[in-house]
N, C-alpha and C positions, 0 to 999 in steps of 0.2 A: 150425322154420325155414321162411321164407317164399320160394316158388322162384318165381321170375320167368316163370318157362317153357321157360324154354332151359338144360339141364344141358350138359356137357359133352360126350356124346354125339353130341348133337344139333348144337352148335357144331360140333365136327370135322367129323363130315358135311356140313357147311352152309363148310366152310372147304376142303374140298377141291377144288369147284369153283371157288371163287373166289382157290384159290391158286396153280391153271394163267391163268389169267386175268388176275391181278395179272402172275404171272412174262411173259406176252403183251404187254401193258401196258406194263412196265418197258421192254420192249425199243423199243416203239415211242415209248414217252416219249424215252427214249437218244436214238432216232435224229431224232426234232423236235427236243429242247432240245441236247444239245449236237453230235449229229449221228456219223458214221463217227470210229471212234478206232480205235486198233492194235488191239485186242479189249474186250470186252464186262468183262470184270474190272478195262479202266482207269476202269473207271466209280467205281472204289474213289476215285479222286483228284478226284472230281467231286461237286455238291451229291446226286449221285443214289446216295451211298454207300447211307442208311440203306434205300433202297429194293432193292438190291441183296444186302443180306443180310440182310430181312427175308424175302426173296420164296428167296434160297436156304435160308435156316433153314426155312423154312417146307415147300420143296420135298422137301428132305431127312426132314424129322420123317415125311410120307407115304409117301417112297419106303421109308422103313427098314421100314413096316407089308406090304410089298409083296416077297415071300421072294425073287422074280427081279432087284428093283431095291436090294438092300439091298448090292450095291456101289459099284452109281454113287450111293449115298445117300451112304457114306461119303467116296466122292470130291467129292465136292460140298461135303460139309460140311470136309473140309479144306480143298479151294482158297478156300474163303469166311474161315475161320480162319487162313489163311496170306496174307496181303496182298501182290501181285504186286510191289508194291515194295521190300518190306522183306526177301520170301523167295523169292524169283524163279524158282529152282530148286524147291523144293516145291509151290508152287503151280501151276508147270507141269506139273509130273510129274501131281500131282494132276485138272489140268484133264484135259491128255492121255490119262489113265484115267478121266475119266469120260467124254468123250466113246467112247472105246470101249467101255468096259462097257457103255452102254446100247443095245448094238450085242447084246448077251444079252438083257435084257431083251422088245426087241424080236423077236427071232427066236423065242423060243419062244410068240409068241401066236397063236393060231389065226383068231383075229377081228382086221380088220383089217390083213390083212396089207399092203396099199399102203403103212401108216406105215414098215414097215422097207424096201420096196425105197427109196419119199422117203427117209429117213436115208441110206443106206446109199449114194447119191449124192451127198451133202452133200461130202465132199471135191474134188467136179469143182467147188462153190462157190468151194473154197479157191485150186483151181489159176486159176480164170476171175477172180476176184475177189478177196479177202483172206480173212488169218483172222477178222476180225469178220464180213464176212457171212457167214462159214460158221457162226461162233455164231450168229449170228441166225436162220438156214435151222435151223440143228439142234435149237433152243432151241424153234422155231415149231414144228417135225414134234413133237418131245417132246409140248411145251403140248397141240396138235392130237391126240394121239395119245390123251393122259389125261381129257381132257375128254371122247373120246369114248366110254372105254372107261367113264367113268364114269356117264355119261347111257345109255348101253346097261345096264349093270348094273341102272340105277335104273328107267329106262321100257322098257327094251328097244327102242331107240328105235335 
């Protein structure tokens, strides 16, 4: 068999980075093309579906590899599987838990800790502002948080 160079391995590691990046991306795509909506999930009714739950499919597959985030991985991957429209009640509930579950994830890191007091203020977004920008504030501290724990792991950097 003829290997290109890049097995799977290698991929993964090479997609992890770029799938805090992409999910960074998406947001700021959301907010240039079609701008502030009631939250970040009504993106499901917009051209920027497929982007929206490639970027949580993708989120989730990493956070399940990671034993502190393998809650808010399943929260995620539900409210991504339950469409705010069709299931409104689940996919709330489901949001609602993952934005707190990763409220664990974050508290038990030793490194970094800025990211959880940033998170863990993200609701004074919601009271000042909406719930989209508080997706957006939480989503960015997350994005922000993974990228770095993972360039730290790699370069120690």
């Amino acid at each position: 068999m003829v290997r290109l160079g890049l097995d799977f391995e290698t991929l993964v590691y090479k997609l992890k980075p770029i799938t805090a990046l992409l999910s960074f991306i998406f947001l700021i795509t959301l907010i240039i093309t079609i701008g502030p909506i009631e939250s970040v999930s009504e993106s499901w009714n917009t051209p920027l579906q497929p982007m929206f739950v490639i970027t949580n499919a993708l989120t989730s597959y990493f956070f399940f590899e990671l034993k502190k985030w393998r809650l808010p991985a399943l929260f995620l991957l539900l409210l991504t599987a339950f469409p705010l429209d069709t299931f409104k009640l689940v996919h709330d509930l489901s949001a609602t838990l993952f934005f707190i579950s990763c409220i664990r994830g974050l508290f038990f890191i030793k490194k970094f800790r800025i990211y959880t007091l940033l998170y863990c203020i993200s609701p004074i977004i919601w009271m000042i502002f909406n719930l989209f920008w508080f997706e957006v504030y939480s989503i960015s501290i997350l994005c922000l948080y993974h990228l770095n724990l993972i360039y730290y792991i790699r370069y120690k950097i």
